[in-house]
N, CA, C and O atoms as a DFTB+ gen file, in Angstrom:
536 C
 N C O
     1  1     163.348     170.941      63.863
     2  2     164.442     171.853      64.169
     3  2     165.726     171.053      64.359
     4  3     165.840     170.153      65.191
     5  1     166.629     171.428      63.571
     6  2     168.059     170.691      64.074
     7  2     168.942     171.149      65.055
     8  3     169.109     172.367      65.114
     9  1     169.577     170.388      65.881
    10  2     169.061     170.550      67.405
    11  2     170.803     169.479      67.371
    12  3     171.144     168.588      66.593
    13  1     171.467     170.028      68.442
    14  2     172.901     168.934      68.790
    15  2     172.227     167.720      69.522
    16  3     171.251     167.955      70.235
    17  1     172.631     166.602      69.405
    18  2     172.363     165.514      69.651
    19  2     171.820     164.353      68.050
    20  3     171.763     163.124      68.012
    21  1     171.571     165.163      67.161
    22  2     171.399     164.214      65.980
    23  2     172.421     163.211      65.734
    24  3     173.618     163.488      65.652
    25  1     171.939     162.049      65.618
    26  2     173.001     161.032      64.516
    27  2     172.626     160.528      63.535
    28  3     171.448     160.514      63.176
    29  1     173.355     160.139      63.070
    30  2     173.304     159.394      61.445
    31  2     174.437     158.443      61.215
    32  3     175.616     158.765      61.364
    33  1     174.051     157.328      60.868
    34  2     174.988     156.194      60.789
    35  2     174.631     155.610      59.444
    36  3     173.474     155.798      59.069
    37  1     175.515     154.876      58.598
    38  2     175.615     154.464      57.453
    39  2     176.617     153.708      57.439
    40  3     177.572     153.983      58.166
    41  1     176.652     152.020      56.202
    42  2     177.154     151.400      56.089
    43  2     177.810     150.900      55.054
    44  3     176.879     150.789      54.256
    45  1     178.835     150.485      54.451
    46  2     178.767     150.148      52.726
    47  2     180.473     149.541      52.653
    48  3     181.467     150.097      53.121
    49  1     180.396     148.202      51.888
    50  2     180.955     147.326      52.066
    51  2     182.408     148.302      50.649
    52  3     182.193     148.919      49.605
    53  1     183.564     148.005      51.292
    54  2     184.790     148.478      50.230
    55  2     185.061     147.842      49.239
    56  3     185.395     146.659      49.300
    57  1     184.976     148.449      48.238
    58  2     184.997     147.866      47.031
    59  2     186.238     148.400      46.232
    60  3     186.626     149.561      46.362
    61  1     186.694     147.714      45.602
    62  2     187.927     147.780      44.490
    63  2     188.084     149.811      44.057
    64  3     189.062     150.558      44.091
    65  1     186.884     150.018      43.758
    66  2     186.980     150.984      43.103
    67  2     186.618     152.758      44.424
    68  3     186.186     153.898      44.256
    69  1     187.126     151.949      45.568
    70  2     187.058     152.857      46.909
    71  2     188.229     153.321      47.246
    72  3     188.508     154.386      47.797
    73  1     189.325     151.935      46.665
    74  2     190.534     152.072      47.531
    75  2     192.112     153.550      46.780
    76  3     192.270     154.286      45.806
    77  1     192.581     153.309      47.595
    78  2     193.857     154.155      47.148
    79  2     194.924     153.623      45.885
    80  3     195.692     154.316      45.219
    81  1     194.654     152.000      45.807
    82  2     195.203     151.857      44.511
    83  2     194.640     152.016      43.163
    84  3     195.179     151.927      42.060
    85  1     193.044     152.353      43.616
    86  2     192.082     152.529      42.319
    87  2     192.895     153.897      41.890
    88  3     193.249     154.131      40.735
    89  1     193.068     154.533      42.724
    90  2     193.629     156.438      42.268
    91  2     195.178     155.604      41.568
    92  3     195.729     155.677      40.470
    93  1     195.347     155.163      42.295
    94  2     196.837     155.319      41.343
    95  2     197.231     153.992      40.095
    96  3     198.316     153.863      39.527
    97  1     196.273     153.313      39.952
    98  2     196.056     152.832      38.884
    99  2     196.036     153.683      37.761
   100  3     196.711     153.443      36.760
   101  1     195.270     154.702      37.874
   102  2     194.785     155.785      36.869
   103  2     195.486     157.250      36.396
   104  3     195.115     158.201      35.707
   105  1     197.042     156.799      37.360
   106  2     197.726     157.875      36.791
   107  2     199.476     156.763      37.350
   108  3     199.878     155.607      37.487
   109  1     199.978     158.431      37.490
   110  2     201.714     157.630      37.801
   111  2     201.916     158.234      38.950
   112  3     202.764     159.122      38.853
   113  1     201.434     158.091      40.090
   114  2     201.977     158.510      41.294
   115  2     202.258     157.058      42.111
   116  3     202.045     156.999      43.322
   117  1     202.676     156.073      41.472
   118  2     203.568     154.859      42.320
   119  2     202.048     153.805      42.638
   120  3     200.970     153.996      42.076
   121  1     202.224     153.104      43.291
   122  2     201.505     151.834      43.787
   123  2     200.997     152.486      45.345
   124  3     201.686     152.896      46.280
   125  1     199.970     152.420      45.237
   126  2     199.149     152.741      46.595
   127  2     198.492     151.344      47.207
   128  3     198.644     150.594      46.243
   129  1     197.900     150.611      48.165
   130  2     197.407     149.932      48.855
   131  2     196.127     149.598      48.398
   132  3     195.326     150.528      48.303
   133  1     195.618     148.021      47.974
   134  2     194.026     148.402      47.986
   135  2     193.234     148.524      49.398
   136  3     192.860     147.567      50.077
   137  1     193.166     149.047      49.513
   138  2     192.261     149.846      51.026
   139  2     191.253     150.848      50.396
   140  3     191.175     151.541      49.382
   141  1     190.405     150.531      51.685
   142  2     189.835     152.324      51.874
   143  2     190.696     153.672      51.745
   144  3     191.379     154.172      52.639
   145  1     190.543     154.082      50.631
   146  2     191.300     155.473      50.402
   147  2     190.960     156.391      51.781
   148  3     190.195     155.880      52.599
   149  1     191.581     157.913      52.096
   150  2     191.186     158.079      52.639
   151  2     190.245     159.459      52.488
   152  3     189.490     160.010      53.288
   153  1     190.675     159.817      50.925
   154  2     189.689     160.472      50.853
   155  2     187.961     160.193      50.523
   156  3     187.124     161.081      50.361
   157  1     187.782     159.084      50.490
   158  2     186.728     158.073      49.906
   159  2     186.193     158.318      51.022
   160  3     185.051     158.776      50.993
   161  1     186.949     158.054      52.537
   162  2     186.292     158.044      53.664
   163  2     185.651     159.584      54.043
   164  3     184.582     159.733      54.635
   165  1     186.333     160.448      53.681
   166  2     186.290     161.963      53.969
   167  2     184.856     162.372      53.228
   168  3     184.177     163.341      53.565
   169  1     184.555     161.533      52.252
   170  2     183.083     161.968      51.324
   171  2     182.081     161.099      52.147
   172  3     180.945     161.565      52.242
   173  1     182.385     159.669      52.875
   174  2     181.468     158.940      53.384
   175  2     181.158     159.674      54.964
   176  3     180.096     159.449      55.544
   177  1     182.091     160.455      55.484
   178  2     182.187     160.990      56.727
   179  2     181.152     162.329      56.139
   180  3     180.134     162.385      56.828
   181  1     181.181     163.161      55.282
   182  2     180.680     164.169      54.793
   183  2     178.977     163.663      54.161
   184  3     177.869     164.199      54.160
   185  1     179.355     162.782      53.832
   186  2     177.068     162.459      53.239
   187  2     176.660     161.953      54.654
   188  3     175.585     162.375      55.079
   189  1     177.295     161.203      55.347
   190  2     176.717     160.915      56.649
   191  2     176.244     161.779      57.734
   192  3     175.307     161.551      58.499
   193  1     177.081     162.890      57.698
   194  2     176.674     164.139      58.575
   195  2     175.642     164.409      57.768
   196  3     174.521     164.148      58.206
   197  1     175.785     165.070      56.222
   198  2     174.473     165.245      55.614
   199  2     173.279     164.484      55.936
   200  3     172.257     165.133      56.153
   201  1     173.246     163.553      55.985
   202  2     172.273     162.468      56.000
   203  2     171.579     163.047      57.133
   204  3     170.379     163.253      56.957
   205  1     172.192     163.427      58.524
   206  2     171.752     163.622      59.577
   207  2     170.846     164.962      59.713
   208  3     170.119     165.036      60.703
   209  1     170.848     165.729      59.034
   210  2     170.302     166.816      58.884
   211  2     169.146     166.828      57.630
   212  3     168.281     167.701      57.707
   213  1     169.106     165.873      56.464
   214  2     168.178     165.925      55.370
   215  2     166.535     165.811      55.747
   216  3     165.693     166.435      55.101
   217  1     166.229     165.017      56.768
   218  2     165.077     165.355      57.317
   219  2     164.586     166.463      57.798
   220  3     163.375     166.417      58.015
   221  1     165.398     167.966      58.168
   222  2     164.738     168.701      58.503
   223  2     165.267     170.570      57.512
   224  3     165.302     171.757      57.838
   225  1     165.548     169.802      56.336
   226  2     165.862     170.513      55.665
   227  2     164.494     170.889      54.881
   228  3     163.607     170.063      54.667
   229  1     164.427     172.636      54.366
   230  2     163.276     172.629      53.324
   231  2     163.503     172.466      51.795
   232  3     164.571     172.283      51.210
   233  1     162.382     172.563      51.341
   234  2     163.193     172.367      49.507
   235  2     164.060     173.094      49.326
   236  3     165.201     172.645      49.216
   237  1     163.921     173.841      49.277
   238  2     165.191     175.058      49.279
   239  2     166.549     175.251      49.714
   240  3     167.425     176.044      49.370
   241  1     166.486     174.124      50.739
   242  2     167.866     174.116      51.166
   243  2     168.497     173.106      50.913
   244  3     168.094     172.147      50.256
   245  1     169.787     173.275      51.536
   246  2     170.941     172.040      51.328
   247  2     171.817     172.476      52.260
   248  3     171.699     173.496      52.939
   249  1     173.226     171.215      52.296
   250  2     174.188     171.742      53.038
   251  2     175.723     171.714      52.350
   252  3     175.969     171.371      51.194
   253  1     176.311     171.988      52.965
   254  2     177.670     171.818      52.446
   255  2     178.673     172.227      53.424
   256  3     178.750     173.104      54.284
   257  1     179.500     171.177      52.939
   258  2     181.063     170.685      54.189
   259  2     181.934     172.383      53.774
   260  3     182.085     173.138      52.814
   261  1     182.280     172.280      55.100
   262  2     183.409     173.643      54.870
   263  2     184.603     173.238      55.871
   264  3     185.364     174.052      56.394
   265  1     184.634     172.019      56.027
   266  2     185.848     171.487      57.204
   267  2     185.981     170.226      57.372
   268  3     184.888     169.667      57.465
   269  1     186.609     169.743      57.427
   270  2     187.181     168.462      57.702
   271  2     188.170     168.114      58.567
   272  3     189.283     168.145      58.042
   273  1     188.146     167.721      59.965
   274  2     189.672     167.412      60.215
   275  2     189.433     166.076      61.112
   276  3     188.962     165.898      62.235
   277  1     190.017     165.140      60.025
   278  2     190.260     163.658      60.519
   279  2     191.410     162.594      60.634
   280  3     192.348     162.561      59.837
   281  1     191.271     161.758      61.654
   282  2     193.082     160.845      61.286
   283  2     192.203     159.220      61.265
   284  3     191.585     158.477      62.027
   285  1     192.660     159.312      59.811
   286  2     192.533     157.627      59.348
   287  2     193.821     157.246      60.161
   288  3     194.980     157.519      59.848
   289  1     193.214     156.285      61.709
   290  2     193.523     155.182      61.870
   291  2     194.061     153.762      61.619
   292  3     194.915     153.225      62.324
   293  1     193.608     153.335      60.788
   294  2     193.868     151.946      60.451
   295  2     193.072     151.560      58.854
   296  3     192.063     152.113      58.417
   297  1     193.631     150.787      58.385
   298  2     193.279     150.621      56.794
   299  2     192.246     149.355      56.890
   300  3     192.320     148.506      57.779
   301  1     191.708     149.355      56.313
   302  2     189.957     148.272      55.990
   303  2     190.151     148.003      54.537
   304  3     189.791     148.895      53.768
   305  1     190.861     146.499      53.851
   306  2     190.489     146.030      52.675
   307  2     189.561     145.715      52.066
   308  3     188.520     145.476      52.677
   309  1     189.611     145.610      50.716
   310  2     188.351     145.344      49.926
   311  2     187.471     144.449      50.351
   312  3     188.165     143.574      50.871
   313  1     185.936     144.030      50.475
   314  2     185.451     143.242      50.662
   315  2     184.737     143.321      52.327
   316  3     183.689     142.750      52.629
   317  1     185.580     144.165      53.286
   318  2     185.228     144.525      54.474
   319  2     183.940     145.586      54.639
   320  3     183.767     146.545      53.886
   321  1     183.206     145.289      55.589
   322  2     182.157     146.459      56.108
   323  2     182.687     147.415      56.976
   324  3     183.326     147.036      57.957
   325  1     182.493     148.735      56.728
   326  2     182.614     149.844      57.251
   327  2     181.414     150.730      58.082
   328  3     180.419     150.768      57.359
   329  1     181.212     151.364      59.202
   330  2     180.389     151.780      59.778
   331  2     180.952     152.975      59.980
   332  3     182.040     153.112      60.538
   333  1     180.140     154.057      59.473
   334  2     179.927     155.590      60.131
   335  2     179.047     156.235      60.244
   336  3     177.977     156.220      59.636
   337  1     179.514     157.056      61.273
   338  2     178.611     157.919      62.318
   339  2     178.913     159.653      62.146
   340  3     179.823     160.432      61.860
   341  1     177.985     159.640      62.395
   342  2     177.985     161.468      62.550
   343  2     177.572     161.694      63.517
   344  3     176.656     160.896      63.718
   345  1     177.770     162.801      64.873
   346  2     176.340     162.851      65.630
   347  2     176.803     164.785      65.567
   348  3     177.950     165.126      65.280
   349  1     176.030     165.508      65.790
   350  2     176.032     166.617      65.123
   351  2     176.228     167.118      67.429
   352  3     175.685     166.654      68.432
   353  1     177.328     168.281      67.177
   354  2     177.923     168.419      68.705
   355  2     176.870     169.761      69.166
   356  3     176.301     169.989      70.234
   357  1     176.897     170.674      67.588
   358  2     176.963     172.325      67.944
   359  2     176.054     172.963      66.909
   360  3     176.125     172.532      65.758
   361  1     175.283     173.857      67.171
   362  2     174.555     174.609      66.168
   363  2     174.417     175.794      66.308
   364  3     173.797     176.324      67.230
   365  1     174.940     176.310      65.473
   366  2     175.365     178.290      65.686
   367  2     174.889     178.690      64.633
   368  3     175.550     178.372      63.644
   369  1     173.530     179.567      64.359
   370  2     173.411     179.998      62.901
   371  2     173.039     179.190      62.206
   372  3     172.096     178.409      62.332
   373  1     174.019     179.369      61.133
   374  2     173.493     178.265      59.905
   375  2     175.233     177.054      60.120
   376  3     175.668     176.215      59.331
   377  1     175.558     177.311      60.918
   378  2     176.522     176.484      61.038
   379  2     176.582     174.998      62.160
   380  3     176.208     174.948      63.331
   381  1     177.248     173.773      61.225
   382  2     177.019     172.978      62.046
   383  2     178.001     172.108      62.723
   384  3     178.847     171.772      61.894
   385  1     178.280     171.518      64.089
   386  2     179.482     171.056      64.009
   387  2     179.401     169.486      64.089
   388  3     178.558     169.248      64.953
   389  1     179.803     168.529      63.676
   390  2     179.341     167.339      63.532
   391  2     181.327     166.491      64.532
   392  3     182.500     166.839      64.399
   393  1     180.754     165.536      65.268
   394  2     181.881     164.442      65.725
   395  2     181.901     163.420      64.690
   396  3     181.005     162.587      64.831
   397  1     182.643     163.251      63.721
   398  2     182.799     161.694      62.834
   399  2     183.693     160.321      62.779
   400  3     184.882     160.048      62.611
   401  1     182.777     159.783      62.954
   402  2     183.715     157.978      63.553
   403  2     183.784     157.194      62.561
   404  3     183.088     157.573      61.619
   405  1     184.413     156.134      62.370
   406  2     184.123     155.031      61.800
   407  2     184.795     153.957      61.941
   408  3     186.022     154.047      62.004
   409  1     184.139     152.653      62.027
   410  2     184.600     151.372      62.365
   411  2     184.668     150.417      61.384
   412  3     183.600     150.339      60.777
   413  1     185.890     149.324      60.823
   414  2     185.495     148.273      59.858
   415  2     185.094     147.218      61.310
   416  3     184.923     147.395      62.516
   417  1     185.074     145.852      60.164
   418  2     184.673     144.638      61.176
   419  2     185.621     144.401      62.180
   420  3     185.395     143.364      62.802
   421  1     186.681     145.075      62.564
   422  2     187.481     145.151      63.354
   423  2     187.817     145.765      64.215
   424  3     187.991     145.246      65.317
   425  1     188.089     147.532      63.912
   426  2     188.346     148.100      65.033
   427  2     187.989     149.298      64.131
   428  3     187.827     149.326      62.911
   429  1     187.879     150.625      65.370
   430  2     187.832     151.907      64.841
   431  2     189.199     152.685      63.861
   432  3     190.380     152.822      64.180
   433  1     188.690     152.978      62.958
   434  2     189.380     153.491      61.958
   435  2     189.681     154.669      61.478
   436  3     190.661     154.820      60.748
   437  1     188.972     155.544      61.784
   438  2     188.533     156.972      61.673
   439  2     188.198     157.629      62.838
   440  3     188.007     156.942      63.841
   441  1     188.035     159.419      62.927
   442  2     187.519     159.762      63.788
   443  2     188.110     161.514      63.631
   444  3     189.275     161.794      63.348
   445  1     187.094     162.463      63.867
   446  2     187.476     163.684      63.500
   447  2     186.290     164.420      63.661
   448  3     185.220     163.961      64.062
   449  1     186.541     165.677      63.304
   450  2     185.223     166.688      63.529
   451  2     184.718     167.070      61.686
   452  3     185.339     166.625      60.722
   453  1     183.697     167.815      61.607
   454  2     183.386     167.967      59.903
   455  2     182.538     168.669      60.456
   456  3     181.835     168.358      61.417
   457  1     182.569     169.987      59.681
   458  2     181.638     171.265      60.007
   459  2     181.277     171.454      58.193
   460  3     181.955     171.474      57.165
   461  1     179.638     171.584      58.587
   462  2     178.531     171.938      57.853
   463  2     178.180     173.479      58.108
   464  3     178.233     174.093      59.174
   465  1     177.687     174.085      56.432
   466  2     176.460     175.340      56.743
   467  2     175.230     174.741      55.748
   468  3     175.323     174.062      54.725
   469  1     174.291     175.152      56.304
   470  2     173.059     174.926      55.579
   471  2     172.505     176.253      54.842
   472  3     172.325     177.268      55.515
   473  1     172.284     176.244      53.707
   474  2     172.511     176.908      52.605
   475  2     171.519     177.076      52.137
   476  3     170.701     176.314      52.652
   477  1     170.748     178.187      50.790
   478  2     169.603     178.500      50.187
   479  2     170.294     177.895      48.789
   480  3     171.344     178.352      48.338
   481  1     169.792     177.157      48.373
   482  2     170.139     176.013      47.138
   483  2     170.408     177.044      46.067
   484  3     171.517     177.064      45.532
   485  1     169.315     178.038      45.664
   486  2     168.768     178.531      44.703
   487  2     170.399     180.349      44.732
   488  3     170.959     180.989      43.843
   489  1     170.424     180.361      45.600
   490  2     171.350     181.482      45.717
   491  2     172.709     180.963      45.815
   492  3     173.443     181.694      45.150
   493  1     173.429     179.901      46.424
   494  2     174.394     179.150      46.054
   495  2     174.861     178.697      45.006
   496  3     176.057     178.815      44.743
   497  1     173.671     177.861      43.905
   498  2     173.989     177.869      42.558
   499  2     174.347     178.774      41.988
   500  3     175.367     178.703      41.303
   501  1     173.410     180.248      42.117
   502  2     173.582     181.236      41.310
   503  2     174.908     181.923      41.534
   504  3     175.269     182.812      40.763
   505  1     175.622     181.557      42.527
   506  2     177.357     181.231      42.798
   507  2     177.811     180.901      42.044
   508  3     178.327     181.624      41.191
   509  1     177.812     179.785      42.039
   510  2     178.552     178.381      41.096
   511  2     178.244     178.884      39.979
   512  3     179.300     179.154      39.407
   513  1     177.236     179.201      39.256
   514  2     177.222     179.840      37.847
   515  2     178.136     180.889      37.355
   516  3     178.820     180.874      36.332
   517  1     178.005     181.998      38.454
   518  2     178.565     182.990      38.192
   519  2     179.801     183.022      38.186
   520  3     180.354     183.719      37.335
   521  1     180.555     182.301      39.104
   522  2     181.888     181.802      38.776
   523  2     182.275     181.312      37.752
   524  3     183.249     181.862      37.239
   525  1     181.665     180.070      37.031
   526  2     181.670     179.277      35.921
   527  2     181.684     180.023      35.243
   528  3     182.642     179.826      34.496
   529  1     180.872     181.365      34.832
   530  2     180.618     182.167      33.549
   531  2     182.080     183.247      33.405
   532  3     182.488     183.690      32.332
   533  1     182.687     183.508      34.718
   534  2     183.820     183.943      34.557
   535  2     183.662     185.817      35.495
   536  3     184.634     186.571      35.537
């Protein structure tokens, strides 16, 4: 049963193709920083909460982010380790509320809330299709 008090922590070193100058390499919106982008972080903050909940999910299910609200702190260059956390606060329904942190080898960098619903896989797709088909 998923239950407030879960965490989930995950690690993964920044790489060239993480940062904010990788995005703007690839178009013309000016010279960005190589850093941790921060939407890069917003997907690592989002599988990490996931992560925390995949053990007590059935086949059938899944989850998916419906919120995000975080303030990148401080920038972490290429080559640096990054640490994040999820620990899940609130559980209402099928809704979940998750606290999200994260630290490079230096100092905390991140930090925000990210709300999850846990979902019937098979009826969600048939969403996504039906949209797609028009």
């Amino acid at each position: 049963m998923i239950k407030p008090g879960l965490v989930h922590e995950i690690t993964m070193i920044v790489e060239p193709e993480h940062t904010a100058a990788a995005v703007a390499d690839k178009s013309e919106i000016g010279r960005l920083a190589p850093v941790l982008s921060t939407p890069y972080l917003v997907g690592l903050m989002e599988t990490t909460a996931h992560g925390a909940i995949l053990p007590f999910l059935t086949p059938d299910q899944s989850g998916v982010g419906s919120m995000i609200h975080m303030r990148h702190m401080a920038a972490s260059p290429v080559g640096m380790q990054v640490r994040i956390r999820a620990e899940l606060l609130e559980v209402v329904g099928r809704r979940l509320l998750f606290k999200v942190e994260a630290w490079d080898e230096v100092e905390k960098i991140a930090e925000g809330e990210h709300e999850r619903y846990i979902i019937n896989w098979d009826r969600f797709m048939d969403g996504v299709r039906k949209k797609r088909a028009g």
